[in-house]
Z-matrix of the N, CA and C atoms (Angstrom, degrees):
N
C 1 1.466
C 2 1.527 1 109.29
N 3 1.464 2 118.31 1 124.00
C 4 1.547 3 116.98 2 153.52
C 5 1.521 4 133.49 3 -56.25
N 6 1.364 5 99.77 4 162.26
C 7 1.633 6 89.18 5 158.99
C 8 2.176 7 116.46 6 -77.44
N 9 1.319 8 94.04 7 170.47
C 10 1.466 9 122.52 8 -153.52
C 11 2.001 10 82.37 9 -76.86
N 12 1.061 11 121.96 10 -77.21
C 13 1.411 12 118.28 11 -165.62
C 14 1.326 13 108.96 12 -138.19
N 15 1.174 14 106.76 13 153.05
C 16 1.830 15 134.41 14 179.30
C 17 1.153 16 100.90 15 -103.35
N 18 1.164 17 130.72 16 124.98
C 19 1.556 18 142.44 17 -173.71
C 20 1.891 19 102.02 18 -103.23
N 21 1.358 20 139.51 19 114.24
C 22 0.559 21 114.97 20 -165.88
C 23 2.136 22 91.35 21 -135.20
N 24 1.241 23 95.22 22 124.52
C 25 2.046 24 99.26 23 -171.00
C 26 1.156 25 94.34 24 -83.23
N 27 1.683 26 135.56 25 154.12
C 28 1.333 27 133.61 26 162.30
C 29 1.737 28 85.47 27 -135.01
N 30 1.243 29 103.69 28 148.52
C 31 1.921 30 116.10 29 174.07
C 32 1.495 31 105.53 30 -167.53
N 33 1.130 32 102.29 31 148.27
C 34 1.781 33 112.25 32 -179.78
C 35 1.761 34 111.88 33 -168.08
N 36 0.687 35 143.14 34 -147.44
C 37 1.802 36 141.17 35 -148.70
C 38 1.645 37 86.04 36 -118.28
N 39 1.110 38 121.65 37 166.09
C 40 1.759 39 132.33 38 157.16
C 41 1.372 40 104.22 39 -46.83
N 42 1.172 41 140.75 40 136.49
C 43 1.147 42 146.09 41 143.78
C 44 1.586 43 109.20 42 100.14
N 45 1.528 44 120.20 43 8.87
C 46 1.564 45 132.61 44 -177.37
C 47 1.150 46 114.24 45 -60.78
N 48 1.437 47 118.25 46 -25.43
C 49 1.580 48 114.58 47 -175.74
C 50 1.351 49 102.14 48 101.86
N 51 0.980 50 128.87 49 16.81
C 52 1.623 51 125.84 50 165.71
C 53 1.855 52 122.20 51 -59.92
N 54 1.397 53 85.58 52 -37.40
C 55 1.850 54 67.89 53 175.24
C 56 1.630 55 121.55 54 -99.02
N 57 1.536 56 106.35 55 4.01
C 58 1.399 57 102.33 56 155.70
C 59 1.535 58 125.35 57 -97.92
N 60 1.078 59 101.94 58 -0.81
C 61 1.472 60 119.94 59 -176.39
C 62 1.903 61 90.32 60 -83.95
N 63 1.527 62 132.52 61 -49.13
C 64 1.485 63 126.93 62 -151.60
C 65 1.690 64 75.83 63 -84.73
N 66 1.245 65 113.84 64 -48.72
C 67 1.912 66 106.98 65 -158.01
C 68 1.913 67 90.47 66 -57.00
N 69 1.096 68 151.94 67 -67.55
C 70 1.232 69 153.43 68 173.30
C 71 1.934 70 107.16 69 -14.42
N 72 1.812 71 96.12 70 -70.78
C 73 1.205 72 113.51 71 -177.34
C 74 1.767 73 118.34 72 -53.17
N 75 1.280 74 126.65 73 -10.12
C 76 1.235 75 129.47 74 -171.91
C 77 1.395 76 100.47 75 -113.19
N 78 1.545 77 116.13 76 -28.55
C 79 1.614 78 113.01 77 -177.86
C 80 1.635 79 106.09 78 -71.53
N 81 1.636 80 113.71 79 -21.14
C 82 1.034 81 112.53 80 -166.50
C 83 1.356 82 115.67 81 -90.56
N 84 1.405 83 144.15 82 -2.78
C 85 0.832 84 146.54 83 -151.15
C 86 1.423 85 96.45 84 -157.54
N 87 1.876 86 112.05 85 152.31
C 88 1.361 87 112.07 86 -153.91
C 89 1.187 88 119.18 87 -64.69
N 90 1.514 89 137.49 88 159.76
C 91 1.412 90 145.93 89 166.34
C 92 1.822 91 99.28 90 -31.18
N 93 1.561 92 121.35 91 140.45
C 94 0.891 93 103.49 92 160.58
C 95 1.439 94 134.67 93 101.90
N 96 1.346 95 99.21 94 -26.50
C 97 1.443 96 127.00 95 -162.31
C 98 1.944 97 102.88 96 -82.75
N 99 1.141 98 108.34 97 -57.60
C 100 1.544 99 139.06 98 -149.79
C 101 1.599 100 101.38 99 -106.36
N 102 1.060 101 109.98 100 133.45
C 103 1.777 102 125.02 101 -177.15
C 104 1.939 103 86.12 102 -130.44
N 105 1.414 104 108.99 103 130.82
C 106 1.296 105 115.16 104 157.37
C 107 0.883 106 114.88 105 -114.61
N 108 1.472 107 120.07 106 132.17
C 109 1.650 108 125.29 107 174.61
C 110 1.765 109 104.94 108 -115.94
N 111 1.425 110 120.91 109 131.83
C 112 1.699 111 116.45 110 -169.18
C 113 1.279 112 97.16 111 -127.14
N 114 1.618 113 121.13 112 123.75
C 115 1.165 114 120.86 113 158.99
C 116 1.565 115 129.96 114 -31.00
N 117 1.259 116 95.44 115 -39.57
C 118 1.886 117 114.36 116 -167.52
C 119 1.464 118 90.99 117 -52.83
N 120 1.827 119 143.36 118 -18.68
C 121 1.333 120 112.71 119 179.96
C 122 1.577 121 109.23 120 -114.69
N 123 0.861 122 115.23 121 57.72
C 124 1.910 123 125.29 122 -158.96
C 125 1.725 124 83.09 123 -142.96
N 126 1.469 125 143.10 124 41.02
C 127 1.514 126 111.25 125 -168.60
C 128 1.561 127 98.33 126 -122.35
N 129 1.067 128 125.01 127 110.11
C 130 1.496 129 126.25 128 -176.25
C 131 1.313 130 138.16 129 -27.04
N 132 0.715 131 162.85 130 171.15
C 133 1.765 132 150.67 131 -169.18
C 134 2.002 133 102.90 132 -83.94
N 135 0.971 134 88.20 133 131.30
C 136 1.885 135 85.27 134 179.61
C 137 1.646 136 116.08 135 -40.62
N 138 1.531 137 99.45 136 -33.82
C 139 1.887 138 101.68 137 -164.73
C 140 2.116 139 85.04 138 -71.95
N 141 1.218 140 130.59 139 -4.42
C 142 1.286 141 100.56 140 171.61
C 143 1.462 142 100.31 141 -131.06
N 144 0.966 143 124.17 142 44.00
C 145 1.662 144 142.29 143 143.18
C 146 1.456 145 121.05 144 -51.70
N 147 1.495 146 150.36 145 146.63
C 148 0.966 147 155.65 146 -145.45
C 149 1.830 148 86.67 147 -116.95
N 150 1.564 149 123.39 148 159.44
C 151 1.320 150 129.60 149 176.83
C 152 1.547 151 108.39 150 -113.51
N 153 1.091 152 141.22 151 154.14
C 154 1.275 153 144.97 152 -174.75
C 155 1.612 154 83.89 153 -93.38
N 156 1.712 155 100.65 154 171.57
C 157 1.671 156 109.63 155 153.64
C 158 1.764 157 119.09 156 -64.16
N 159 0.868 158 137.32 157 5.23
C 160 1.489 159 125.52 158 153.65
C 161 1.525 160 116.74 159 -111.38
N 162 1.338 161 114.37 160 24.49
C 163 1.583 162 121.83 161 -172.70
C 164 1.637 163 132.17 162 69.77
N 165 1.756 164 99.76 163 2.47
C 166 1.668 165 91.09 164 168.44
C 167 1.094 166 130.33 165 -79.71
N 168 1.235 167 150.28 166 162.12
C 169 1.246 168 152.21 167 150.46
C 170 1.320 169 127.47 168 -34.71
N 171 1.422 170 127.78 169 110.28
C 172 1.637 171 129.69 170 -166.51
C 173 1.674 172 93.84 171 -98.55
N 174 1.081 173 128.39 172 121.66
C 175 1.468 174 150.20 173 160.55
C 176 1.574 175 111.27 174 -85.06
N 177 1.442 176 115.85 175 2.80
C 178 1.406 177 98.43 176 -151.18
C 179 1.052 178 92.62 177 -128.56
N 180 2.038 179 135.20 178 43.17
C 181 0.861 180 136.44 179 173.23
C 182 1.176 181 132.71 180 -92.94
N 183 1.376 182 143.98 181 -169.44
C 184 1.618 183 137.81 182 146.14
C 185 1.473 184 97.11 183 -92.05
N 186 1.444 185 140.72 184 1.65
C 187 1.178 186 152.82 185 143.21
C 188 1.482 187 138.60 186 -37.58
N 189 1.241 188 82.24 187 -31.94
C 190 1.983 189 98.94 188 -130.52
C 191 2.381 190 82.59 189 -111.96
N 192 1.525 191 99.50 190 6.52
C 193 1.504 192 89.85 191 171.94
C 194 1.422 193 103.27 192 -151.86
N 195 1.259 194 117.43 193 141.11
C 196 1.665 195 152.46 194 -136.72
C 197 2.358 196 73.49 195 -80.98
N 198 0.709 197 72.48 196 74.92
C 199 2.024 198 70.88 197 167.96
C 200 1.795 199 104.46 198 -67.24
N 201 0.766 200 103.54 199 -48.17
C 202 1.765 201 105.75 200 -168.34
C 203 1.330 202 107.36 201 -61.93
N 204 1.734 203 131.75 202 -18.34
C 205 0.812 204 137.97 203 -152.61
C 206 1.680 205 117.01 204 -112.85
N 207 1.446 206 99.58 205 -23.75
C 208 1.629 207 143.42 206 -163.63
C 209 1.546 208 87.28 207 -101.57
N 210 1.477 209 125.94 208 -58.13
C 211 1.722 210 112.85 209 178.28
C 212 1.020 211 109.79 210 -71.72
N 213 1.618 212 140.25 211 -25.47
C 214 1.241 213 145.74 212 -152.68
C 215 2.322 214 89.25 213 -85.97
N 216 1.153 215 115.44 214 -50.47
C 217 1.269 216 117.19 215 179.45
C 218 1.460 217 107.20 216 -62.15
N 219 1.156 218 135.70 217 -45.47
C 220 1.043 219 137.04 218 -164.11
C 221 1.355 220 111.60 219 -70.34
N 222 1.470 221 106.71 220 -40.93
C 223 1.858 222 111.68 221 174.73
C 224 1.216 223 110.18 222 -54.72
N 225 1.325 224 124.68 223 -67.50
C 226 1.508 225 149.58 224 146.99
C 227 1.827 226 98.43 225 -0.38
N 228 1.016 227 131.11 226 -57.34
C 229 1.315 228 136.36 227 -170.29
C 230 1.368 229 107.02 228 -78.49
N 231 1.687 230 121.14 229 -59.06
C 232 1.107 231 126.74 230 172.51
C 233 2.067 232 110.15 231 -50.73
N 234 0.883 233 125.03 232 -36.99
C 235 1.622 234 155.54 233 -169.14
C 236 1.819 235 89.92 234 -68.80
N 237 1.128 236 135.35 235 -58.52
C 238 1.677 237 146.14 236 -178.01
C 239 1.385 238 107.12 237 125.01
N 240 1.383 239 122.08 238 -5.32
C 241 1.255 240 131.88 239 153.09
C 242 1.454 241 135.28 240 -23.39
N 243 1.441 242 139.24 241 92.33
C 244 1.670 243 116.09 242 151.96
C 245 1.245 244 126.43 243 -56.07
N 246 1.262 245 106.55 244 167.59
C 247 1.358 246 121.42 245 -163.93
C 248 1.678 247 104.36 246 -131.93
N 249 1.331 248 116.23 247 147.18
C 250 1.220 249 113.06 248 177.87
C 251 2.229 250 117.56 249 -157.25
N 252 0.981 251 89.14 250 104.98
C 253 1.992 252 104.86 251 167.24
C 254 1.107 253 121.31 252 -126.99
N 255 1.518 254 116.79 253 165.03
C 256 0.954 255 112.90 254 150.94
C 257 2.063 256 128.21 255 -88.89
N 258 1.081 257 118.79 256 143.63
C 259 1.060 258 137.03 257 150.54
C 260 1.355 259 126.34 258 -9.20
N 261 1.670 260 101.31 259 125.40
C 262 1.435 261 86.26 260 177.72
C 263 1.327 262 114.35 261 -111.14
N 264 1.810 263 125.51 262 147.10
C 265 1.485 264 130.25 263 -152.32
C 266 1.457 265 95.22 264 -113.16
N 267 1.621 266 136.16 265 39.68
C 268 1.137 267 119.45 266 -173.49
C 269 1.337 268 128.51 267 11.58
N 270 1.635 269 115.77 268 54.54
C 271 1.392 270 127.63 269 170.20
C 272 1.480 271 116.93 270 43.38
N 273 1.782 272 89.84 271 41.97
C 274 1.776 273 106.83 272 164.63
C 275 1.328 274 105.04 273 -79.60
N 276 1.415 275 161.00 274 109.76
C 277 0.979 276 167.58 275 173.62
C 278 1.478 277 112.85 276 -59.48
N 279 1.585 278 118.34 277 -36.18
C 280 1.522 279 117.28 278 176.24
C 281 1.588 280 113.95 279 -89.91
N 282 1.573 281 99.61 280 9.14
C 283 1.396 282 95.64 281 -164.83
C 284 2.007 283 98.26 282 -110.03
N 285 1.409 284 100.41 283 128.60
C 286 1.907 285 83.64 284 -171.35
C 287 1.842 286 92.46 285 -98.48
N 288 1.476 287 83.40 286 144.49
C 289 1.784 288 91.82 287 -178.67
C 290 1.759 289 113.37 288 -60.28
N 291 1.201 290 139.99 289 119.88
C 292 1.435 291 132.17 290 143.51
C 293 1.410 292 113.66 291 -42.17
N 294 1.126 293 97.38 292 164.11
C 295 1.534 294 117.42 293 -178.05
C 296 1.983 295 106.69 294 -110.19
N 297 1.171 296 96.95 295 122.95
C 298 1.487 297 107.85 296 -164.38
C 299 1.455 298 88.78 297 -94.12
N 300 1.701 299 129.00 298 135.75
C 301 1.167 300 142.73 299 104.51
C 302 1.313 301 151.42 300 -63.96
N 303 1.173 302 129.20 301 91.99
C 304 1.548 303 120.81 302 166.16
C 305 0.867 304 141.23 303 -131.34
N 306 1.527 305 108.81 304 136.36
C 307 1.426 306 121.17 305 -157.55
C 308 2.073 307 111.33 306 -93.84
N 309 1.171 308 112.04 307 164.80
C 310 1.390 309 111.57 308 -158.84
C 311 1.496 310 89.72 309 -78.23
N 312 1.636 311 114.73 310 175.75
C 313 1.566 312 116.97 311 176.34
C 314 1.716 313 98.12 312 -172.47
N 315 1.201 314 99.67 313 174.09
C 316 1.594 315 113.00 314 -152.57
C 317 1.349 316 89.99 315 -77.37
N 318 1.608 317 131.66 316 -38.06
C 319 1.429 318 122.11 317 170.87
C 320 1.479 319 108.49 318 -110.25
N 321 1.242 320 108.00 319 149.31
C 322 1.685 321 120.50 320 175.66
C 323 1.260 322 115.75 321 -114.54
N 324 0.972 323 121.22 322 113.36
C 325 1.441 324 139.12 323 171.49
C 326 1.711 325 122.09 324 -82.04
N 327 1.569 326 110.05 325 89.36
C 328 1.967 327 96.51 326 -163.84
C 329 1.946 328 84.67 327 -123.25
N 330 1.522 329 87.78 328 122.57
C 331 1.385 330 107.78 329 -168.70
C 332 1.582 331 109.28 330 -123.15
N 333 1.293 332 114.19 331 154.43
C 334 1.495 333 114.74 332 -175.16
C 335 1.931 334 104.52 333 162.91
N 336 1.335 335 98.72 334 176.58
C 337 1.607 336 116.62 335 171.80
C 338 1.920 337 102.01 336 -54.86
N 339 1.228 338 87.58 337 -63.98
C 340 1.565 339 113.13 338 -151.77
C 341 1.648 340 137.88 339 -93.19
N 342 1.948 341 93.36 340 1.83
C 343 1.486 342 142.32 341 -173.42
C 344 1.335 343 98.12 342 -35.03
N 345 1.621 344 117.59 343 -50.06
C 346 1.185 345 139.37 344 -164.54
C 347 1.902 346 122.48 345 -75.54
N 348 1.503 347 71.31 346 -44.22
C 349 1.713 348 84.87 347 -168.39
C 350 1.598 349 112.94 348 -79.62
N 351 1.548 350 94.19 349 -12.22
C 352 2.367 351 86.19 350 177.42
C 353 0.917 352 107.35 351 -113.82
N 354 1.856 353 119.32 352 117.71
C 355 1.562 354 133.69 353 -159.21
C 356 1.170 355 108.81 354 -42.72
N 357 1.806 356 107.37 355 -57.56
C 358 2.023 357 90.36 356 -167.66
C 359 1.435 358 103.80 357 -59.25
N 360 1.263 359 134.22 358 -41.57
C 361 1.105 360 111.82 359 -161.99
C 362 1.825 361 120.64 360 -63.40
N 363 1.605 362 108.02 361 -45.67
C 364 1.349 363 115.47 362 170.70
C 365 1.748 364 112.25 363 -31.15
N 366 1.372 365 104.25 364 -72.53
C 367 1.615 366 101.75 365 -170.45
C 368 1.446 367 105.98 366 -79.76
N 369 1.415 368 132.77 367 25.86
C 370 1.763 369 106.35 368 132.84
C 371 1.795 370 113.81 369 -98.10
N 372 1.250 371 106.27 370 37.13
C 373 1.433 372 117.84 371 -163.95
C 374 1.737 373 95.59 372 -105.28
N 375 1.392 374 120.86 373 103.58
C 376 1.426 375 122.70 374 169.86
C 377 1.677 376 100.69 375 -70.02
N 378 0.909 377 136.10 376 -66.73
C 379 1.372 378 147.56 377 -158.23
C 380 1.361 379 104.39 378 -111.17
N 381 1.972 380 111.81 379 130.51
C 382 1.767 381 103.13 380 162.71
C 383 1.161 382 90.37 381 -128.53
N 384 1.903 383 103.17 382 143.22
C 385 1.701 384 133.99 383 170.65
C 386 1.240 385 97.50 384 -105.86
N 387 1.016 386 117.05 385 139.33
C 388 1.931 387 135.48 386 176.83
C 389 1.894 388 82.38 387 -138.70
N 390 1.647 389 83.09 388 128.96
C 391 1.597 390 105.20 389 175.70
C 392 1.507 391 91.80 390 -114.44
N 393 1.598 392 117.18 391 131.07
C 394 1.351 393 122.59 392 175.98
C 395 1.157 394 115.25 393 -132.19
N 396 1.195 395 102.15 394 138.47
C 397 1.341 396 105.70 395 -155.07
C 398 1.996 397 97.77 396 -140.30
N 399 1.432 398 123.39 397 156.59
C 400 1.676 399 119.63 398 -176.46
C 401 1.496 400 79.32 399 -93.92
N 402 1.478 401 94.25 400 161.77
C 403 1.474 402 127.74 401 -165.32
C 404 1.579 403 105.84 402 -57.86
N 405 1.463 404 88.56 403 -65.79
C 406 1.813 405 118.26 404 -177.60
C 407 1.940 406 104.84 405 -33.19
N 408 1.106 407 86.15 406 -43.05
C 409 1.669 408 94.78 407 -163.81
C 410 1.520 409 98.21 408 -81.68
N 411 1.061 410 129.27 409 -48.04
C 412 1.443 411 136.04 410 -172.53
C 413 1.465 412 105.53 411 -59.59
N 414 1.110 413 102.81 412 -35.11
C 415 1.898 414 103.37 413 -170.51
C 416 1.552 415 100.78 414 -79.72
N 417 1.575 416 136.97 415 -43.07
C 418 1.197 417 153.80 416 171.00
C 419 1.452 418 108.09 417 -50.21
N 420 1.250 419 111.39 418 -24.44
C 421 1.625 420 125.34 419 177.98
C 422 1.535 421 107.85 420 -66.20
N 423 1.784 422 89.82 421 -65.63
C 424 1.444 423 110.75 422 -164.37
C 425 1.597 424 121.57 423 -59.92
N 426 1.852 425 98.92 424 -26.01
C 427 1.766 426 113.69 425 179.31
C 428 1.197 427 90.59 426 -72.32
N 429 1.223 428 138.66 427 -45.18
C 430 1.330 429 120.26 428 -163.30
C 431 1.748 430 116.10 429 -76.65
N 432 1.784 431 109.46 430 -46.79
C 433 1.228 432 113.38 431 169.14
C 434 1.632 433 112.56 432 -22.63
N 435 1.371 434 82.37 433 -74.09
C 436 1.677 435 117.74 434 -146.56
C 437 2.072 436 98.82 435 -54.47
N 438 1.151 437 87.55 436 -33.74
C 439 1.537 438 92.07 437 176.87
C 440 1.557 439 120.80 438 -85.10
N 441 1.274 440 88.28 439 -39.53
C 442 2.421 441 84.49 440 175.57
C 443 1.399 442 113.02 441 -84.66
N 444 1.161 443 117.74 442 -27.14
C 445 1.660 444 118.93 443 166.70
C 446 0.928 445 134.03 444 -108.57
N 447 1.716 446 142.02 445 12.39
C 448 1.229 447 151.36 446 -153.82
C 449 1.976 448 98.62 447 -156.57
N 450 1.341 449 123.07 448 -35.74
C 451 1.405 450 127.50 449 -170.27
C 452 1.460 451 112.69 450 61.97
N 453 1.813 452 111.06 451 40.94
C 454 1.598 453 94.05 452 150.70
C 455 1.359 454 131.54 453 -128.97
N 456 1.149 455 97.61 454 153.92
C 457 1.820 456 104.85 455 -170.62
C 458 1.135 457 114.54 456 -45.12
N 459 1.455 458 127.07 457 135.28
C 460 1.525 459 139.19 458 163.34
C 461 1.708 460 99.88 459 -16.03
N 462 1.166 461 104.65 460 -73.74
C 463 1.759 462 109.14 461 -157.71
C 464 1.671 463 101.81 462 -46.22
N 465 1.636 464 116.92 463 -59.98
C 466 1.279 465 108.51 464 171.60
C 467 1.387 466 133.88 465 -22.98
N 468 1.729 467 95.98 466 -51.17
C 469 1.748 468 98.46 467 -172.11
C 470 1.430 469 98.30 468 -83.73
N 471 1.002 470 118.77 469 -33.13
C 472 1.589 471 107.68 470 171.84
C 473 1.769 472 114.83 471 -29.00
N 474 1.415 473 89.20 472 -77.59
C 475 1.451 474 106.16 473 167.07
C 476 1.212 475 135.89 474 -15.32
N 477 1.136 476 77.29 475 -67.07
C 478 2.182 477 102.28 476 -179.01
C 479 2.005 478 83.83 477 -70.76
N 480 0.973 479 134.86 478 -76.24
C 481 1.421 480 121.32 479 172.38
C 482 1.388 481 129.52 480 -11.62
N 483 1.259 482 131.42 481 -65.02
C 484 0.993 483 155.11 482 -169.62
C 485 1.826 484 103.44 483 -64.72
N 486 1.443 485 110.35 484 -70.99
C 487 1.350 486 119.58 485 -167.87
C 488 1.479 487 119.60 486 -104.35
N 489 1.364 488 110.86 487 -3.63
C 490 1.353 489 115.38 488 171.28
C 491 1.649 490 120.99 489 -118.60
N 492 1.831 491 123.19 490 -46.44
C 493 0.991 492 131.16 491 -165.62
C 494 1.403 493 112.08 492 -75.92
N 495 1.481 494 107.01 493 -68.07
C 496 1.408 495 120.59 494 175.38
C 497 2.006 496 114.15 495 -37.61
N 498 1.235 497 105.75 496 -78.54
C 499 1.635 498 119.18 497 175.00
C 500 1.552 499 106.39 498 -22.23
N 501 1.653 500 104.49 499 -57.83
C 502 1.501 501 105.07 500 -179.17
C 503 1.430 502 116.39 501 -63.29
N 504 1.419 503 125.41 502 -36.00
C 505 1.660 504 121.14 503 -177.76
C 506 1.497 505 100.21 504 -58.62
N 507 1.787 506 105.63 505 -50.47
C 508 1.472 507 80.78 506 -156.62
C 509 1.740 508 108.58 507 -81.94
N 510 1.273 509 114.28 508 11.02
C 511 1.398 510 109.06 509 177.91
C 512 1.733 511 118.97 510 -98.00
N 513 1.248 512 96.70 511 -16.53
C 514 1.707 513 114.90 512 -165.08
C 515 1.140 514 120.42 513 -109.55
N 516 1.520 515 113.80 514 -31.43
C 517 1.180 516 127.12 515 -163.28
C 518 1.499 517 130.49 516 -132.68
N 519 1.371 518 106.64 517 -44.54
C 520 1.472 519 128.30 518 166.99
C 521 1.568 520 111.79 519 -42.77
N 522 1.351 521 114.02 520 -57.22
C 523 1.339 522 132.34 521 -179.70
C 524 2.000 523 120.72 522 -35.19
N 525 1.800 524 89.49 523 -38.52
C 526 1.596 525 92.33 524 -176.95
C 527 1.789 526 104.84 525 -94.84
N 528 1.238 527 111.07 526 2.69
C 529 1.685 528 99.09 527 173.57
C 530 1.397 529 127.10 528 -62.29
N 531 1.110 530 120.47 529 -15.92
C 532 1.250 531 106.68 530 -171.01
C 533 1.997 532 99.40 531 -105.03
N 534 1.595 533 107.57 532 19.35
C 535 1.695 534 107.34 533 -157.30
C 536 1.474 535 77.45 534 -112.69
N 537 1.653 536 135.63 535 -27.76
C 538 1.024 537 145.81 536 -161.85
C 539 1.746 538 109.28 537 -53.24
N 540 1.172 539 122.79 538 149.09
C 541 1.655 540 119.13 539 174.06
C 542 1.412 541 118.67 540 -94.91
N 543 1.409 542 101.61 541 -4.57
C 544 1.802 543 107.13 542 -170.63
C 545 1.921 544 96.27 543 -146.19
N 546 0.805 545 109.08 544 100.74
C 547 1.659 546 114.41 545 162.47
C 548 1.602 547 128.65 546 -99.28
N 549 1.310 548 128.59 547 102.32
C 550 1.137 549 137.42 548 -158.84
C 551 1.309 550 101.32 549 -117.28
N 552 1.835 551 116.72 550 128.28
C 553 1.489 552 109.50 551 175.08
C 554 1.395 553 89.16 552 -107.60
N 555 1.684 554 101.89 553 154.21
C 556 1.375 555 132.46 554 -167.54
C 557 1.798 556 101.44 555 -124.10
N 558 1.019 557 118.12 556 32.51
C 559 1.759 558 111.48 557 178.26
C 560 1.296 559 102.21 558 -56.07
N 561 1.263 560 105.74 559 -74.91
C 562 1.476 561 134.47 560 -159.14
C 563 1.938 562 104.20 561 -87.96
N 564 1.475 563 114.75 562 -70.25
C 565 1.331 564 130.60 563 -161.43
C 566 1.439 565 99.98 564 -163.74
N 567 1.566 566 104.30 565 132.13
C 568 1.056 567 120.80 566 145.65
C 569 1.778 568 151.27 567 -81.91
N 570 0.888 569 101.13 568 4.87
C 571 1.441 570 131.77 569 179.34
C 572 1.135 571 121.19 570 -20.86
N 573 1.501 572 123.52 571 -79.86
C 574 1.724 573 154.83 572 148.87
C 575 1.775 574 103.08 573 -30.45
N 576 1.079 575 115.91 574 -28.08
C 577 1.645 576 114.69 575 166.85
C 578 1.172 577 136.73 576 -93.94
N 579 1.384 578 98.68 577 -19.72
C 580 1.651 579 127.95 578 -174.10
C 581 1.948 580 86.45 579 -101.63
N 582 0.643 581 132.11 580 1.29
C 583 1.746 582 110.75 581 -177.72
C 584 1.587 583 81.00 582 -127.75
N 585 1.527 584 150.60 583 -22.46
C 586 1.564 585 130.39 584 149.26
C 587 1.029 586 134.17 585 -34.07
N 588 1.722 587 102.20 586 -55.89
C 589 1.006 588 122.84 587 -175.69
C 590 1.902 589 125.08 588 -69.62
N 591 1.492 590 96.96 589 -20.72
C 592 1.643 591 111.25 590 -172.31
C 593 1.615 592 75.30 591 -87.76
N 594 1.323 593 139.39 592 -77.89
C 595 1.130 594 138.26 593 -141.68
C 596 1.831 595 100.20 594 -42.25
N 597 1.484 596 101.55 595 -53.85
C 598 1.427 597 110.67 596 -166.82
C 599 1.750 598 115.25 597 -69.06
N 600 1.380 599 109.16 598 -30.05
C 601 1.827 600 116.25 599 148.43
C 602 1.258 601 127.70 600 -55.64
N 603 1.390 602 131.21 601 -45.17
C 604 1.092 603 136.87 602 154.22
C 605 1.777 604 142.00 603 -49.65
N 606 1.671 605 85.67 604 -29.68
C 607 1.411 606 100.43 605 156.68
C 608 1.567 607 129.36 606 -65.71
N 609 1.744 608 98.82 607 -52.38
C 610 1.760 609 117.55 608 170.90
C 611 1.308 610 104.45 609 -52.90
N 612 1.225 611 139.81 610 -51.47
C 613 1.639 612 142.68 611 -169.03
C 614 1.678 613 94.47 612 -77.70
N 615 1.129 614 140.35 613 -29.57
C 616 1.241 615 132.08 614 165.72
C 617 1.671 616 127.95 615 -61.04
N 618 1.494 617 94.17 616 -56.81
C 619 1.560 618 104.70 617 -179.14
C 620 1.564 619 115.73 618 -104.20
N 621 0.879 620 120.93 619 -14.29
C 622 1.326 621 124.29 620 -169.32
C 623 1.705 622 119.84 621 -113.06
N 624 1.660 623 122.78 622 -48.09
C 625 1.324 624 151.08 623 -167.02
C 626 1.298 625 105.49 624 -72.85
N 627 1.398 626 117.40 625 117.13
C 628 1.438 627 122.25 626 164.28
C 629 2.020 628 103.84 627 -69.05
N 630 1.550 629 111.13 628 124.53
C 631 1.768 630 121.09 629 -165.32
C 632 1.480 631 86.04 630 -129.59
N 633 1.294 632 118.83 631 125.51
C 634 1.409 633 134.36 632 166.39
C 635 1.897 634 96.02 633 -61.74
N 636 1.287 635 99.20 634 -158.15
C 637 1.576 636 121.16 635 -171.19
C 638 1.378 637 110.27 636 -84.88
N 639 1.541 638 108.77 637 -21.47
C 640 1.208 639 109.97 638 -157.55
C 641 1.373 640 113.46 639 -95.56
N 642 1.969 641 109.31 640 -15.60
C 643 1.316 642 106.95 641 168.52
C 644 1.218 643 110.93 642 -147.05
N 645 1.551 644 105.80 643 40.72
C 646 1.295 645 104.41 644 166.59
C 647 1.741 646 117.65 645 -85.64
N 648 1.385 647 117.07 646 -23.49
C 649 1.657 648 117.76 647 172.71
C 650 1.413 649 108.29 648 -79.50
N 651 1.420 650 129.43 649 8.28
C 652 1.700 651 128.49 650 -166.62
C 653 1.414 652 98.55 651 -101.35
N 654 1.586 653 130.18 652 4.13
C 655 1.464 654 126.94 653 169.96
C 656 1.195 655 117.95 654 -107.77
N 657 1.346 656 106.19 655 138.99
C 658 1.133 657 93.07 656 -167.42
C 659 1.967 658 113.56 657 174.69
């Protein structure tokens, strides 16, 4: 008999490519296999948001997300537990939240800014991915993100760049890259990291992962 689940952390800067990197990582590997859990819906209500020195709202905290609430799901998953919220719409107003289901799976995927930086969560972390990515490019990411799916103006994200995003990587986050077990740069493509990383998942669900009936003939 294997063990029950592989805990596996992924974290990298705003705009690293993390959630096309997990949507890739789940297509690649069998139905079933992979539970994602994303910080991005753990983020507290704005009225208890932290204020910068000119009075905006800092999002870009280890603050600024419901942690107690984010370990409490994750146990729950590890436990054989589903999990179920709604979504968070980064205070898109035209955008109505879905209702998230998820069900537990032989690997866990718990992804975010800050995955790294809050103890309980780190040490139920078998595996850490740090997506790295240069600044220049990440911010060019985020103007574009932040504007076709979120509706805010260049200057805003600037802003939030400048005095909120950046400060926090290198204070929150930056620090555990080099503690990380898997470092993947994302300039260009991630590709060559993303087919390591499946190879080396595929191995754990082989030799190690307790696989019901339903995906135990899908390796292979």
């Amino acid at each position: 008999m294997g063990r029950k689940h592989y805990v596996v952390g992924i974290a990298g800067g705003s705009a690293s490519g993390k959630t096309s990197f997990l949507h890739q990582l789940k297509e690649m590997l069998p139905a079933g296999t992979v539970s994602i859990i994303s910080q991005d819906n753990y983020y507290k209500p704005k009225v208890e948001q932290q204020l910068d020195e000119n009075g905006e709202v800092n999002f870009d905290l280890p603050t600024s997300i419901d942690k107690d609430a984010f370990f409490i799901d994750i146990q729950k998953l590890l436990n054989g537990e589903s999990i179920r919220f709604h979504e968070y719409t980064f205070n898109n107003s035209e955008r109505a939240p879905r209702e998230i289901i998820i069900d537990p799976a032989p690997i866990i995927v718990v992804e975010g800014l800050f995955v790294f930086h809050y103890p309980e969560i780190r040490h139920l972390l078998d595996l850490r991915l740090y997506l790295d990515v240069r600044e220049d490019i990440k911010l060019q990411r985020r103007i574009k993100r932040d504007r076709d799916e979120r509706g805010y103006p260049e200057a805003v994200v600037r802003y939030q760049w400048e005095h909120h995003v950046l400060p926090s990587f290198k204070k929150f986050l930056k620090p555990y890259r080099d503690d990380s077990h898997i470092i993947i740069t994302n300039n260009i493509t991630f590709d060559k990291g993303l087919a390591v990383l499946t190879d080396h998942l595929r191995y754990r669900l082989e030799k190690e992962l307790i696989l019901d009936n339903s995906t135990e003939g899908l390796i292979g």
